[in-house]
C-alpha positions in Angstrom: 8.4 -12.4 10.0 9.9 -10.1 12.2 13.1 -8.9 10.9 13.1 -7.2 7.3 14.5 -9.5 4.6 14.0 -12.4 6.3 12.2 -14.5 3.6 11.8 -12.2 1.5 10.1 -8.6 1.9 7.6 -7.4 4.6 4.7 -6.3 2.2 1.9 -4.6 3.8 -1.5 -3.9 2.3 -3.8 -1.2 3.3 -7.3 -1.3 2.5 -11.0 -0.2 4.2 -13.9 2.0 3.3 -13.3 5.1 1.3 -12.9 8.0 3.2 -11.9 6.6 6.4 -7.9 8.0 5.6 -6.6 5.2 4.1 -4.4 7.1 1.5 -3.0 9.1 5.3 -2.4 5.8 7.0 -0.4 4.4 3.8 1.4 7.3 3.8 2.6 7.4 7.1 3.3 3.2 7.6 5.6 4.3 4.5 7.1 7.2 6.3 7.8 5.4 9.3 9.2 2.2 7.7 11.8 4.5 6.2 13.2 5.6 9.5 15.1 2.0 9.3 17.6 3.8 7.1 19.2 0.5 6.1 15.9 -0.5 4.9 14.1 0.3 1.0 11.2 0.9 1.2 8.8 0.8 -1.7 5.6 2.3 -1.9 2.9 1.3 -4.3 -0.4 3.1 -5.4 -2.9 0.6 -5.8 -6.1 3.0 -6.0 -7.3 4.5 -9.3 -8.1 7.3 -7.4 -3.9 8.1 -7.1 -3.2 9.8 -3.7 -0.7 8.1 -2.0 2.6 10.0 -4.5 0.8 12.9 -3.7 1.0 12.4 0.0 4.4 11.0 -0.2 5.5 14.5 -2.2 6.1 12.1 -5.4 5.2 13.2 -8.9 4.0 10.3 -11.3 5.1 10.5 -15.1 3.9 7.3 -15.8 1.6 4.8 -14.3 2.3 0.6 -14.8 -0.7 1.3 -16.7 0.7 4.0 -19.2 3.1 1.4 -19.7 0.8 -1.8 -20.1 -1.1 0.3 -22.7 1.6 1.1 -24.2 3.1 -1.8 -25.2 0.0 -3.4 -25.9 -0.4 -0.9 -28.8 2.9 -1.7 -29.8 3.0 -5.3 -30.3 -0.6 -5.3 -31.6 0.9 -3.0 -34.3 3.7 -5.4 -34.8 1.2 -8.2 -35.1 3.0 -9.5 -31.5 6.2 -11.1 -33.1 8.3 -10.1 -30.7 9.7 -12.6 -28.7 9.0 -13.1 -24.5 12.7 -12.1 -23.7 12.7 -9.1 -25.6 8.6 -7.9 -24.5 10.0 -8.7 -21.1 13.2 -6.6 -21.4 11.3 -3.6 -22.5 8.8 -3.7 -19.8 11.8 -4.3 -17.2 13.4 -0.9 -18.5 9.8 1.0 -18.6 9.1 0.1 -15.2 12.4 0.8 -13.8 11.6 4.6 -15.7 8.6 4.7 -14.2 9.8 4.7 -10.4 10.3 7.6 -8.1 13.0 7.4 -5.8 14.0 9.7 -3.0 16.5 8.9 -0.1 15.9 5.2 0.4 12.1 5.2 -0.3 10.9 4.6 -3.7 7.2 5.1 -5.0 5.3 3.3 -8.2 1.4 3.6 -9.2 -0.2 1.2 -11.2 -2.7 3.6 -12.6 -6.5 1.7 -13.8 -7.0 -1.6 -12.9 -6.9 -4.0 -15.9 -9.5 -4.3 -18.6 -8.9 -2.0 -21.2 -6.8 -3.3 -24.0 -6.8 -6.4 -21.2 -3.5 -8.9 -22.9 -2.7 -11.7 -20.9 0.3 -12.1 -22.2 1.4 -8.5 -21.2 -0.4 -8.1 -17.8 1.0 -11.6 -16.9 4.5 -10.4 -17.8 3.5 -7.5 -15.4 2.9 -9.1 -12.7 6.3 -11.4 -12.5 8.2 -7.9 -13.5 6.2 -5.8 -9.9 7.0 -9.1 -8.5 10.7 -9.0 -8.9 11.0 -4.8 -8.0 9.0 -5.7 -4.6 11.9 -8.4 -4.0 14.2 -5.9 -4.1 13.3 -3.9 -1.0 12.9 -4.4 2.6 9.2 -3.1 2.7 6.6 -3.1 1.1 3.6 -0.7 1.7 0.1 -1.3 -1.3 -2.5 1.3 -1.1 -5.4 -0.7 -2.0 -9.0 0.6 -3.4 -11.8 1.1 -1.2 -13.6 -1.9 -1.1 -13.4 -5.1 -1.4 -13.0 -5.4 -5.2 -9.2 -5.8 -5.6 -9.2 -8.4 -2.8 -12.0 -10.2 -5.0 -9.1 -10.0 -7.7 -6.6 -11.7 -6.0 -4.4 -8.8 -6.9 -3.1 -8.9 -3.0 -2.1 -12.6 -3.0 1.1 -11.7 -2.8 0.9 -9.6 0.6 2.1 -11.1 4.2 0.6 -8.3 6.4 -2.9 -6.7 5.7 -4.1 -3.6 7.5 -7.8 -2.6 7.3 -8.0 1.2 8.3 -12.0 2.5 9.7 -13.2 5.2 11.6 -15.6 4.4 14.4 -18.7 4.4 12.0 -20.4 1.0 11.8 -20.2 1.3 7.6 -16.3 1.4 8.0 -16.4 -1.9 10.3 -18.9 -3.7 8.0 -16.2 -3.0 5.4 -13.7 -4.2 7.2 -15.4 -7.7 8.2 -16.1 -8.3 4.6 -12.3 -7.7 3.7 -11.1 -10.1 6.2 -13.6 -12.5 5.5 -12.6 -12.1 1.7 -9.0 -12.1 3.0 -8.9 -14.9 4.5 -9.8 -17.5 1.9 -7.7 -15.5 -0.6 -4.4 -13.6 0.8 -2.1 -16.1 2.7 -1.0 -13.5 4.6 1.1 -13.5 8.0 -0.8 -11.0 10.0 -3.4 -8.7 9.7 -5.2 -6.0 12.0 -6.9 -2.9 12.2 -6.1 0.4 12.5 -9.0 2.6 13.9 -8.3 6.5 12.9 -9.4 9.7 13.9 -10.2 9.0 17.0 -11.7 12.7 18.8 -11.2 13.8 22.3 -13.3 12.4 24.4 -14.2 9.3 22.0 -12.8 5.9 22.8 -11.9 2.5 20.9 -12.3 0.5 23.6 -16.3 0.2 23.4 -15.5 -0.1 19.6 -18.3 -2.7 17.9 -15.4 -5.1 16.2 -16.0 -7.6 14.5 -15.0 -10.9 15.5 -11.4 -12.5 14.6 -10.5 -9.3 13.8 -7.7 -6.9 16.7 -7.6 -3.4 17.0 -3.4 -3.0 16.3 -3.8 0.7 16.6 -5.7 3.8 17.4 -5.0 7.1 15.5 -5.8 10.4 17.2 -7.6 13.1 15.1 -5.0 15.5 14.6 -5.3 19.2 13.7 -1.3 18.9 11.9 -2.1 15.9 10.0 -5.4 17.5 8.5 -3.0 20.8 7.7 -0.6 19.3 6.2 -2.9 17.3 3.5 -5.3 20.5 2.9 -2.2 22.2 2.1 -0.1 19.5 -0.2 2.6 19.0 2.1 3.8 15.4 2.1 3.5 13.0 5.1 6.9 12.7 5.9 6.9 16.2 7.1 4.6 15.1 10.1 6.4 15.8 13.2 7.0 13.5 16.3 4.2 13.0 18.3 0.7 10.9 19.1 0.2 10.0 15.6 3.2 8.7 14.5 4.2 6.9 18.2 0.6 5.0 16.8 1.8 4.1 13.7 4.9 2.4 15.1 3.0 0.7 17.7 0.9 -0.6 14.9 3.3 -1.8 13.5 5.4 -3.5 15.9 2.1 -5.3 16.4 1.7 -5.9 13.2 4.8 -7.7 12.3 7.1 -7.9 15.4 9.4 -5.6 14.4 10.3 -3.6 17.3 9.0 0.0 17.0 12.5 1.1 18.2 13.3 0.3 14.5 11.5 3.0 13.1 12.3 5.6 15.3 14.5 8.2 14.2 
């Protein structure tokens, strides 16, 4: 896929070891993607933990979770007479509620992962409902949990790009072969790479131990701006033009093909 809308939208996962910045790199693939101003871009929170809105300078009233749990309650209460149009109709008008929008960037988080209150019926509905919003934008951008665990799920089945994010330690790349490996025989996805980050001065990627099959798509310098701006709450899209984000277009220009004169401001 290398133009936006063609087939469909370019979603991109992001997933890797915790602590390696994947919540940052999310953040800033989302950023980017929105300089194509003819482009909507939707950005979803896929970690319990819930940092990407806070890094994007979204506030989150209600999770897809909130909402699950909600109308589980509901139709258990009503002994689940309702009918599928009109469970469906409700949850269409919830999650519409429950998105932030700003410019032509839009932000959902779906809270805990299923299992409490767990419905079928509801969490079924759920999925058809996120996968009707995602067809509605140009790109796509899923901060995953660390780990492997949602991957396990299949709850990424749905993605065409996958981008695993480590530092240079050797736990961040064992993390990252286990995700492809588990990738491969469950996301039928169009590309996939890696994003190395924090990269110090005087370090280099190039002697990197990677693990086989899988290509370095990007390097991320460690940068004293980025760090500032998270320690003090300041969203992503305030980071200025320089190493970092000329990384993050490269990235993904090798990513998908999308010329990283697309994204450029």
């Amino acid at each position: 896929m290398t133009e936006h809308g063609e087939g469909g939208p370019v979603i991109i996962a992001v997933c890797g070891k915790g602590g390696v910045g994947k919540t940052t790199i999310s953040a800033l693939l989302a950023r980017v993607l929105s300089e194509d101003t003819s482009a909507r871009v939707l950005a979803i929170d896929a970690d319990p933990a819930g940092g990407l809105g806070f890094s994007l300078g979204f506030e989150v009233p209600r999770t897809l979770d909130d909402i699950r749990l909600e109308l589980i309650s509901q139709m258990e209460e009503g002994g689940s007479k309702e009918s599928p149009e009109d469970v469906r109709m409700r949850m269409d008008y919830r999650v519409a509620q429950s998105l932030g929008e700003r410019g032509n960037m839009a932000f959902m988080s779906i809270g805990r992962p299923e299992g409490e209150g767990c419905y079928c019926r509801v969490n079924s509905l759920l999925r058809d409902i996120m996968t009707s919003i995602a067809a509605g934008f140009d790109y796509v951008v899923i901060d995953g949990e660390a780990g492997i665990e949602q991957v396990n799920r299949r709850v990424m089945e749905g993605v065409t790009h996958l981008v695993m994010v480590s530092d240079l330690s050797m736990k961040g790349l064992r993390v990252v072969a286990n995700l492809k490996e588990v990738a491969d025989r469950m996301v039928h996805y169009h590309g996939a790479g890696l994003i190395v980050n924090r990269i110090h001065n005087g370090e280099s990627a190039l002697n990197l131990q990677v693990p086989p099959g899988i290509h370095v798509i990007g390097t991320i310098p460690e940068s004293d701006t980025l760090r500032r701006l998270d320690m003090d709450g300041i969203s992503m899209t305030q980071m200025p033009e320089g190493p970092v984000l000329d990384q993050v277009r490269y990235s993904l220009e090798k990513l998908t093909g999308i010329p990283r004169r697309s994204f450029q401001i």
